[in-house]
C-alpha positions, 0 to 999 in steps of 0.5 A, spaced: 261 319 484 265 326 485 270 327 489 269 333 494 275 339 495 276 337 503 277 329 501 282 331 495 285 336 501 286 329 505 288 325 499 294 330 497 296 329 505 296 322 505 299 321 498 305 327 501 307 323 507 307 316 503 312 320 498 316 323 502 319 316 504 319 314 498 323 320 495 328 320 501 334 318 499 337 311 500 343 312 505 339 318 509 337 314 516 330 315 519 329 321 524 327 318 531 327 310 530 326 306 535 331 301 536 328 294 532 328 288 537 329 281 536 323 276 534 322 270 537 326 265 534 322 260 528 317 267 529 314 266 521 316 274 519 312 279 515 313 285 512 308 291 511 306 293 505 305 299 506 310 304 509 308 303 516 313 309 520 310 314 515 303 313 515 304 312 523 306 319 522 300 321 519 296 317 525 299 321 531 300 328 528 292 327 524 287 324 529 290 323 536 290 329 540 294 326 545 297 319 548 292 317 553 287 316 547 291 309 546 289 306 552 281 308 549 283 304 545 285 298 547 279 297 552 275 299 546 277 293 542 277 289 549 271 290 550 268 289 543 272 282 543 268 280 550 261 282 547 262 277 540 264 271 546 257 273 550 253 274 544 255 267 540 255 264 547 248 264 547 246 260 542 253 256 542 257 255 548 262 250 546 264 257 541 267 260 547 271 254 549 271 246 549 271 244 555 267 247 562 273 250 565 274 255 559 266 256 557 266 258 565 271 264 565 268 271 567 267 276 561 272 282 564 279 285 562 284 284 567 291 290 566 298 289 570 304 294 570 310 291 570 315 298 572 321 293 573 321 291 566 316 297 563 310 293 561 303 294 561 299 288 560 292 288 558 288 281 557 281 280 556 278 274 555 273 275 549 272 270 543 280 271 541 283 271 535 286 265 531 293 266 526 288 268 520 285 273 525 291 276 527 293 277 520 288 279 517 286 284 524 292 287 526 297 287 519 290 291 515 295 298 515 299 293 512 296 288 508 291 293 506 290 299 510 292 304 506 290 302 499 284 301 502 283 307 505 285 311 499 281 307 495 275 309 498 276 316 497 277 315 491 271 314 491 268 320 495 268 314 502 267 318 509 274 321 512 270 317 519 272 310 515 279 311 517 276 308 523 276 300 520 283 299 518 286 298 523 288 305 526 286 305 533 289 298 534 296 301 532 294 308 537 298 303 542 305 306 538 304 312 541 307 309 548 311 303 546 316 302 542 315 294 541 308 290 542 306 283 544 299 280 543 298 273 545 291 270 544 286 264 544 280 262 540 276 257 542 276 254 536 283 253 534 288 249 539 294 252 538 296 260 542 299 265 537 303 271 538 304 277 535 309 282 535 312 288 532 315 294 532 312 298 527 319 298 524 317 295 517 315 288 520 311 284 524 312 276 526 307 271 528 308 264 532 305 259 536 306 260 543 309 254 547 312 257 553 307 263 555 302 261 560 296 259 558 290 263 556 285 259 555 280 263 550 281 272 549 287 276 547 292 279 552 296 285 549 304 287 552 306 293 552 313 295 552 312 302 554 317 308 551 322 311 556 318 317 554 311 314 557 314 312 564 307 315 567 303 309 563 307 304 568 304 309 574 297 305 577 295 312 579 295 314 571 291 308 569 286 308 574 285 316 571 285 314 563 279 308 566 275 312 570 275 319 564 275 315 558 272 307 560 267 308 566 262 306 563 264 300 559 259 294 560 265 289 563 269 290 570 276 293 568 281 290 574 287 293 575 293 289 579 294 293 585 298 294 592 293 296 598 296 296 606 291 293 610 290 291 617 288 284 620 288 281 627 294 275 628 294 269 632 301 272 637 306 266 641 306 265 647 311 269 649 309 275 646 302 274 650 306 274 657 310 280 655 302 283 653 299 281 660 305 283 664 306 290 661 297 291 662 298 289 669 304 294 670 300 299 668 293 297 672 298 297 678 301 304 677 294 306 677 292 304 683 287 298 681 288 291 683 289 286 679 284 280 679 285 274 676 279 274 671 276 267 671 276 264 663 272 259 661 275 257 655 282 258 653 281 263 647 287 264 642 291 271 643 291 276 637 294 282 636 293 288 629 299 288 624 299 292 618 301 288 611 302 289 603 297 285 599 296 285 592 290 283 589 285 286 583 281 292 584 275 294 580 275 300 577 269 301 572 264 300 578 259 306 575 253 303 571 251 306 565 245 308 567 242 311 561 242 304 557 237 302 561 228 303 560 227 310 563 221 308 566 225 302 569 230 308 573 227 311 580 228 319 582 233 317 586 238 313 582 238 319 577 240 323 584 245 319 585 248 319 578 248 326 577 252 327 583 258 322 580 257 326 574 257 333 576 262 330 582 258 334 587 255 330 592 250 336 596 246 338 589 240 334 586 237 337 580 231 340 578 229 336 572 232 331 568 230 328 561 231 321 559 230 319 552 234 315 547 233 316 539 232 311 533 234 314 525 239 316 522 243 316 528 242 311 534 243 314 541 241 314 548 242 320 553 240 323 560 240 330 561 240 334 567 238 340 570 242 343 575 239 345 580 244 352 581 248 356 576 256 357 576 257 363 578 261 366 573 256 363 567 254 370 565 260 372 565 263 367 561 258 365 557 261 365 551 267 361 553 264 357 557 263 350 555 258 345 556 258 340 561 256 334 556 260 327 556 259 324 549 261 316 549 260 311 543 259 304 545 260 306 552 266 309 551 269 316 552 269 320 546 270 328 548 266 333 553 269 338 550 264 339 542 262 346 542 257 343 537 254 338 540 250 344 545 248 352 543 251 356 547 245 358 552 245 350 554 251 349 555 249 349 563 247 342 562 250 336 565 248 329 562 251 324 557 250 322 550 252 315 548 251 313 540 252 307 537 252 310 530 258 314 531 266 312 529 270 311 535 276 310 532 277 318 529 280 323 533 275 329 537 277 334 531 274 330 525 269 327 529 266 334 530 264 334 523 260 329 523 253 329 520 251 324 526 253 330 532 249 335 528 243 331 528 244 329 535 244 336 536 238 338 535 234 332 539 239 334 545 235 342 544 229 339 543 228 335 549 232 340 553 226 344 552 222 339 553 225 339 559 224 346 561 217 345 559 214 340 564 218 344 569 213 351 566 206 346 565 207 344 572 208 351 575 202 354 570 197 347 573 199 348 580 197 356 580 191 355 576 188 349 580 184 343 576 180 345 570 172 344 570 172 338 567 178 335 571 177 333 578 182 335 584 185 328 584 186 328 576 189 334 577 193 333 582 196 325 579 198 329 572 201 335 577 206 331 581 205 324 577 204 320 582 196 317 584 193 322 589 193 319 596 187 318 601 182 323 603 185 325 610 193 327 607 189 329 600 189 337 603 196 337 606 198 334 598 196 339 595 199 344 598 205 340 598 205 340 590 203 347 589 208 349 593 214 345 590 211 346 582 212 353 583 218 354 587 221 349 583 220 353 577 221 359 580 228 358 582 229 356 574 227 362 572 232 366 577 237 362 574 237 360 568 232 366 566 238 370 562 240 363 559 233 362 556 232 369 553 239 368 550 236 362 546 230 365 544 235 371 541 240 365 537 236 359 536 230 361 531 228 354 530 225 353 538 224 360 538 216 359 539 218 353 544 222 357 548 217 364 549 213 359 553 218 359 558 217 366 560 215 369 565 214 377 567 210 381 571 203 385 567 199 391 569 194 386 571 197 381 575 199 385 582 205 383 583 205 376 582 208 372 574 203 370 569 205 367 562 204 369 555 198 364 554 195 367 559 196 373 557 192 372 551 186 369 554 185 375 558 186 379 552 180 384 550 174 381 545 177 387 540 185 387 542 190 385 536 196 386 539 200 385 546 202 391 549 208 391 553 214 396 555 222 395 557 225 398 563 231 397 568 228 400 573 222 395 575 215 395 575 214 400 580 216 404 575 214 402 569 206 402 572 207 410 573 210 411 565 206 415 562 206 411 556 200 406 560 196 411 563 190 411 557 192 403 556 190 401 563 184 406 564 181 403 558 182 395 560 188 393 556 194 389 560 200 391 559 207 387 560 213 390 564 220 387 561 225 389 567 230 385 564 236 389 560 235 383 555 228 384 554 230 390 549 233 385 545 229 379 546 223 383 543 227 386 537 227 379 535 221 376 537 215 380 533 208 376 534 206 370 538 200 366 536 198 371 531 197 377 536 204 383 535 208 384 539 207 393 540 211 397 544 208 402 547 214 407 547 214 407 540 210 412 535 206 406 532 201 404 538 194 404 534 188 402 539 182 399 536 178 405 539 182 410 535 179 407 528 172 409 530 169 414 525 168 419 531 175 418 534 178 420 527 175 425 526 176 428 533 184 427 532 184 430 526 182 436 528 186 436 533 192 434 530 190 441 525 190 446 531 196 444 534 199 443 527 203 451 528 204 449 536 208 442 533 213 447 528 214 453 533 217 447 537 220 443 534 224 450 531 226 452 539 227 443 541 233 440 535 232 434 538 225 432 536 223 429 528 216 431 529 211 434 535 204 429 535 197 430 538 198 423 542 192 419 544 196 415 549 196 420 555 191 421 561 195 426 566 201 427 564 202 433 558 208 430 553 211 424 553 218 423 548 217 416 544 221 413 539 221 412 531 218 405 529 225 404 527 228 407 533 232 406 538 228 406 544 229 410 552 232 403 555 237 401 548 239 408 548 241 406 555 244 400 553 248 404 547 251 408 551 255 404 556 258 400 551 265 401 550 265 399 542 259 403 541 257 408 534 257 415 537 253 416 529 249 411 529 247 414 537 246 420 533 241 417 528 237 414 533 237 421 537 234 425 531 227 420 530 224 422 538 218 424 537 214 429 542 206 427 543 202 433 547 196 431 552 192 436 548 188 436 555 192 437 559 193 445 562 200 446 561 199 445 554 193 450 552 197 454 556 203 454 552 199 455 545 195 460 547 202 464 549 205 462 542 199 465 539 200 471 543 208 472 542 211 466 539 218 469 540 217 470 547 223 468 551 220 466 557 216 462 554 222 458 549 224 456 556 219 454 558 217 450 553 223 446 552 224 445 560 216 441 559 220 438 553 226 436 558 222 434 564 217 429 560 224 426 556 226 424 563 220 422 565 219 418 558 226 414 560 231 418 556 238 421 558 239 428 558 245 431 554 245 438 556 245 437 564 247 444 566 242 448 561 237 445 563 239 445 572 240 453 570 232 453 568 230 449 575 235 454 579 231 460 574 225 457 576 226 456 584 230 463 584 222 466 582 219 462 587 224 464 592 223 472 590 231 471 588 233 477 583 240 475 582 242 468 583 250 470 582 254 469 588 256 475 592 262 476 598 262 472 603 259 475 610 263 476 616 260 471 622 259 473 628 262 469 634 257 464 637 257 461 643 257 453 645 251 453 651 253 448 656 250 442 657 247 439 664 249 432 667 243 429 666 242 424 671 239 418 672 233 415 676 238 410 679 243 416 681 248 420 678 253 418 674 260 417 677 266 421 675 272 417 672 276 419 680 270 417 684 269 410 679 278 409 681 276 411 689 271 405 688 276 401 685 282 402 691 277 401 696 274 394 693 282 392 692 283 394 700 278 391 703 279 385 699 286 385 702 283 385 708 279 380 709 284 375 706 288 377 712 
């Protein structure tokens, strides 16, 4: 099997390491080495047969990121040790122990900190190892490790192979400088330790003096001076929570708690206790009674004190390893709220769904029930709020891979028993299992969405003709109908929860969806049934493109739309639709920006063409009669002169056409096929890096259509036959030509020319000759008229003095009556 170029990079790198030892000369003493400590005494020593220090270089500079990882890993390996021992327990309990007191030890991890003497312990009580064990598990750097390694990509191996040879394991060096591990298997008598420093050697020995485990491993870390923040309960507390939440065994972390608690107090307190109560009830003013007690009942009092005791700190449930059919809504609710960590949203939907094949996994996904405000804003670097776990053990949240961009809104977790746990987030990022789980995660995303729009359309459309209304309303809200007398009130309660909910997506995430349509080809058709816009025929209210299709006419090829920003009441008095919805054809309004995109992209849907109606290439069945063919052909050879001369006078415009797309209105600007229409051209302009050229390209392809039925247009041809070089007639043709550019949605360049053809205009209307400023007038002087109080049915109103006369009289009498 040949060797790929990315392998023979890591090969050369590897080698490089490894021989830059070799090469360094004898005398030349190693940069950073931490001091050797001394191993027990009568400890069997070993040496590593690979150069350790180097290759641990290579671990921490190649596949870790950062230090925290190593206690990932440690949980890791734990909880892998605590899943054999349950598993060989249950066809074989004397395999976990072989008296009852060891067979009946809890299944967990159990860690200590140690600040004073800077030890972090991790102990579990899983299967354990025995003295070949130890070498075999923890000297594979050594004992094989790296020949291994290089081995099996000499023979074209997966770089993610790393993984099994003893890598994670050998992570912990990050932190420490020296490590113990003391373990028990079932099956052995004797306790064994373990202990290196990675300097070169490691030892093996029984255990005589520790305490006594009685089965599974437990891992002293003698934590570096440069790591005192892993000897912090808080730290440890954080790295469980972020990479190790949901491992399937309690993680328990020995901590220190102030609790309250009520004590038994003396007699002496006791009489100090009544005494000072008696005080302070006499200097009330109540008499004391003495209160009749028919038992003598010990007197407490409420202290403080310090307790240490184990905490719990894994007490989520991986709820996705569950049958989704055994999950209830609410349970979802509450474990979206631990994942997204508000605990007031509930999501609109959520997809459940684990995948079997080339990679195993299991996931949950949701859907936020609001967007991030600054979503669009950030979309491109926004990142995905999606968790990948291996075996329930925290990966990354951060794979640009694993979610397109548009979807980075979701939130959900993805767990893989077929990915390597043991490589770091870079290299695992390149595995061919994330691309696969990519695609089912965009799948069911999508399908997601989609029973969120089949709910939406049901609800709108109400049960089909062979359905009944409690089929129908059983499929809408998934549950069975209810009885006759709540059946009219559930009904509407399901409509009106089906459309709102689908309604509040589509205000939020309604960009999010048109960009995946623009970027992912592959879901493209799945995604175009997500949309929603107004028509010419829907009054105001939302419709899909399937329904679109099935109200469209017996004859109709196409589906017509238009794109605007300036909203569908605007849209509905374009020119470009008057002749289409006289003669019954529905008319689609994208008032979205975007949509001028989307449409770029998206040419047909269910074999019907997607036709602008702002172009030139608009053919309505109608025009392919013989009879209308002929008619526009005598047309287009009347106006043809017409078409030239203004062309000629109008620079702007490639061609002046006969339309036939036109009922009231006398001209209309539309765009080449390939040109840019009325609302890109828009958008072009506002770019701040956008081609003035290009600009300038699009421009030239305008094409002016006359209503050869309109009477301003006969006009105007009958005036160029008369006089085509007639001046008033140059500037009237070319403001018809502005007014209807306008109109079509275009902007203006010559604003000013074009203002000073209205004034000339209004200037006629107005009997105005001359419209230049002259001198200013004298003014004459006018005078202010005064005017009258008015007064109110009540009586006058009071003047400022006689409101302060008021005043004084009130503070007056007031003394007065005082005295």
């Amino acid at each position: 099997m040949g060797v790929s170029r990315r392998t023979t990079l890591w090969l050369v790198a590897v080698l490089f390491c490894l021989t830059t030892t070799c090469i360094r000369g004898e005398d030349e003493a190693p940069v950073n080495e931490e001091p050797v400590r001394e191993f027990r005494k009568g400890a069997e020593t070993r040496e590593f047969q690979a150069e350790v220090s180097r290759l641990m270089d290579i671990i921490v500079h190649s596949l870790y990121s950062n230090k925290d990882i190593f206690l990932r890993e440690l949980v890791s390996n734990s909880a892998d040790a605590l899943d054999k021992a349950r598993f060989v327990s249950l066809t074989n309990i004397s395999a976990i122990g072989s008296d009852a007191e060891t067979q009946q030890l809890p299944f967990e991890i159990k860690m200590k900190v140690d600040k004073e003497n800077r030890v972090l312990t991790i102990r579990d009580t899983g299967i354990g190892m025995t003295k070949e064990d130890l070498v075999q598990n923890l000297g594979t750097i050594a004992k094989s490790g790296t020949a291994a390694f290089l081995e099996q990509m000499q023979k074209g191996g997966d770089l993610n192979l790393i993984g099994q040879f003893g890598v994670g394991f050998y992570s912990v060096y990050l932190v420490a400088d020296y490590v113990e591990v003391v373990t028990k298997h079932a099956s052995d008598d004797t306790q064994w330790v373990w202990e290196s420093s990675a300097s070169g050697k490691y030892a093996i020995s029984a255990d005589t003096e520790g305490e006594k485990l009685g089965r599974g491993t437990e891992i002293r870390i003698h934590v570096k001076e440069d790591a005192s923040e892993y000897l912090e309960e808080s730290k440890i507390k954080e790295l469980v929570k972020t990479y190790s939440e949901f491992i399937n065994f309690p993680i328990s972390l020995w901590t220190e708690k102030t609790i309250e608690k009520e004590v038994e107090v003396d007699d002496i307190d006791a009489d100090m206790e009544d005494k000072k109560k008696d005080e302070t009830a006499s200097s009330d003013g109540v008499d004391v009674e003495e209160e009749e007690v028919e038992e003598d009942k010990p007197k407490t009092k409420t202290v403080t004190e310090t307790v240490q005791d184990w905490e719990v700190l894994n007490d989520a449930k991986a709820l996705w390893l569950r049958p989704p059919s055994n999950v209830t809504d609410e349970e979802h609710d509450g474990f979206y709220k631990v994942l997204s960590k508000n605990p007031y949203d509930s999501p609109l939907a959520h997809s459940h769904f684990s995948a079997e094949g080339d990679v195993d996994f299991k996931s949950v996904l949701y859907l936020p029930s609001s967007l991030a405000s600054d979503f669009y804003e950030n979309f491109q670097s926004k990142k995905a709020s999606l968790k990948l776990y291996v075996r329930r053990v925290f990966i990354s949240d951060s794979f640009e891979d694993l979610l397109p961009k548009w979807l980075s809104f979701l939130v959900g977790i993805v767990d893989s028993d077929s990915l390597p746990l043991n490589v770091s987030r870079e290299m695992l990022q390149k595995s061919e299992g994330l691309k696969v789980i990519r695609k089912k995660i965009v799948r069911k995303a999508i399908e997601m969405m989609k029973k969120l729009s089949d709910a939406d359309v049901r609800a709108r459309k109400g049960p089909e003709e062979d359905e009944s209304e409690d089929e129908w309303l059983s499929k809408l809200t998934g549950k069975p109908a209810p009885e006759e007398g709540e059946k009219e009130s559930a009904i509407e309660k399901a409509k009106e929860e089906a459309t709102s909910k689908y309604d509040k997506f589509w205000k939020s995430y309604g960009k999010a969806v048109k960009m995946g349509l623009i970027e992912d080809q592959s879901n493209r058709r799945r995604l175009l049934s997500l949309l929603r816009f107004e028509t010419s025929a829907t009054d105001g209210n939302v419709t899909t493109l399937d329904e679109y299709v099935s109200r469209m006419k017996e004859n109709q090829t196409g589906i017509y739309y238009l794109v605007g920003t300036s909203g569908t009441d605007e849209l509905k008095r374009s020119p470009f639709v008057e002749m289409l919805v006289s003669k019954g054809y529905e008319v689609i309004f994208f008032t979205d920006p975007l949509d001028e995109y989307v449409t770029s992209h998206v040419t047909e849907y269910e074999g019907k063409t997607l036709i602008n109606v702002s172009k030139d290439d608009l053919k309505l069945p109608e025009n392919d009669q013989k009879e209308e063919k002929e008619k526009n052909k005598r047309a287009s050879a009347y106006f043809k002169g017409l078409g030239s001369w203004w062309k000629k006078n109008v620079k702007d415009i490639s061609s002046v056409r006969v339309s036939r797309r036109l009922s009231s209105a006398p001209c209309v600007v539309v765009s080449g096929k390939y040109g840019w229409s009325a609302t890109m051209e828009r958008i072009a302009r506002v770019q701040a890096l956008g081609d003035s050229d290009k600009a300038n390209i699009m421009k030239s392809q305008r094409i002016l259509e006359v209503n050869p039925r309109h009477p301003l247009i006969k006009e105007i041809r009958k005036q160029w036959e008369e006089n085509p070089e007639d001046e008033n007639l140059i500037a009237n043709a070319k403001l018809l030509y502005e007014s209807c550019l306008m109109e079509s949605g275009y902007i203006l360049d010559d604003v000013k020319s074009h203002n000073a053809r209205i004034l000339s205009l209004l200037g006629e209307d107005m009997k105005v000759s001359d419209l230049s400023p002259g001198e200013e007038i004298d003014y004459p002087e006018i005078k202010e008229e005064k005017k009258e109080e008015k007064k109110e049915s009540a009586g006058e109103d009071k003047s400022a003095e006689e409101i302060e006369d008021l005043i004084k009289q009130a503070e007056e009498q007031a003394g007065h009556d005082e005295l």
